[in-house]
Steps between C-alpha positions, in 0.01 A plus 500: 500500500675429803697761687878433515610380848764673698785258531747509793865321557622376806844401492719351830871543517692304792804590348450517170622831356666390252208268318311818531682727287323235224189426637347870617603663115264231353235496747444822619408635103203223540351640824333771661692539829792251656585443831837338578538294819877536655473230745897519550782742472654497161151450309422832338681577180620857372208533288185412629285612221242719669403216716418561886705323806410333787780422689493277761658519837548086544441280226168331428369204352444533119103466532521730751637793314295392211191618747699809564504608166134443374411725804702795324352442174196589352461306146249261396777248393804419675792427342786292730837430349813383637785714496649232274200468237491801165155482364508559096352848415151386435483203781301727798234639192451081350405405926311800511324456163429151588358632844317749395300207254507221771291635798601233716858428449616666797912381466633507122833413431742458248739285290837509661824465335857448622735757439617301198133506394486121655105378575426534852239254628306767709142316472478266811233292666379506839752306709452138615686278753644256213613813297630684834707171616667452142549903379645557874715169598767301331245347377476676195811397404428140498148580318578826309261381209202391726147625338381646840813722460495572134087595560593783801703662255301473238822410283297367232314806392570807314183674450512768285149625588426618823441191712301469892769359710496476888769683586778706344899584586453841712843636316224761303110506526245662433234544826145653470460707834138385519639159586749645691222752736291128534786251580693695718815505352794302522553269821799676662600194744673346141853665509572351144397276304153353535295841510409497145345143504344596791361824378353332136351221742281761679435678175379186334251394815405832471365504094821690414715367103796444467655540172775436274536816235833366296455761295603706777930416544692576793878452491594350872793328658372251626762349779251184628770470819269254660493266150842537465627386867320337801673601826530888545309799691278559211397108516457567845262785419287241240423284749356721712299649228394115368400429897329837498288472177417098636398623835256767284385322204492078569267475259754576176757226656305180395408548119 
């Protein structure tokens, strides 16, 4: 019988106190040790649940003090969640089970659900430079039905079983920190946005799964500022990431 892997959570807060008086009473009763991330004034709340602190002196981008926090924890798995995601009570044990009987899945993740227990299309595909131009330029709203677009999201399926999928929403996953010790971590240079794909694109070159547990659910607001309007910082930010990722990985643009 396999033994039972020590789980960690990472959470970041830039700001976030609030959305953390949810999220760290549902996580932290799933994991061995949390570490919080207060990567601005104003992020800790009253209660932090036994979880330790690193506060930081100037903020940081978010794959950046995603690296911080694996190097102060010691589990197997790794458990990141937004400050705005509360993982049902049995959501870290279903990854973790599914883990623990996948040897190579090295990111898990799980169904997502809108606050108002809306689907969340968190199953995506590998970017491409037709599905970057439409999702990211008006564009989209003169083609919001187009197949390229509707196949990204993956709109059309609902698995109920756990599904391979390239990569997943980074709201909550699951991380194996064998994958993590091989690939190097997360790509600090994204400030937001971006580092996920980037991160599942060097798991998957390196013989690392990806999967879909939807058995596992994960309540998470998710805002999608960049879907909802094109010209702001945050778009700013995407682009950068999109040129970033290109610059990196070519090869995923033309498929």
């Amino acid at each position: 019988m396999a033994t039972a892997s020590r789980i960690s959570g990472v959470v970041v807060s830039h700001g976030h106190a609030r959305e953390l008086e949810d999220a760290l009473p549902a996580l932290a009763p799933q994991v061995d040790e949390l570490v919080v991330v207060s990567n601005l004034p104003g992020s800790l709340p009253p209660d932090l649940h036994g979880a330790r602190v690193i506060e930081n002196e100037r903020p940081r981008s978010y794959a950046a003090n995603l690296n911080a926090a694996f190097a102060r924890t010691s589990g197997d798995l790794i458990a990141i969640c937004n400050p705005d995601a509360v993982p049902a009570p049995d959501a870290v044990r279903i990854l973790a089970d599914f883990m623990q009987s996948t040897p190579r899945c090295g990111i898990a993740g799980p169904q997502m659900l809108d606050p108002d227990g809306e689907w969340q299309p968190s199953r995506r595909r590998f970017p491409t430079v037709t599905g970057t131009l439409v999702r990211r330029t008006p564009l989209r709203r003169a083609f919001p039905p187009l197949e390229r677009q509707r196949a990204h999201y993956l709109l059309d399926e609902r698995p109920t079983e756990p599904v391979e999928t390239d990569w997943m929403l980074g709201g909550f996953l699951l991380l194996r920190r064998t994958m993590l010790d091989e690939i190097g971590g997360y790509d600090a240079a994204f400030r937001m946005y971006g580092e996920e794909i980037d991160f599942s694109y060097r798991a998957a070159k390196a013989g690392w799964e990806r999967w879909y547990v939807p058995d596992a659910v994960v309540t998470h607001r998710w805002d999608a500022f960049t879907d909802k309007r094109f010209w702001t910082r945050r778009t700013l930010w995407h682009w950068r990431s999109i040129l970033r990722y290109a610059r990196k990985h070519p090869e995923t643009l033309v498929s």
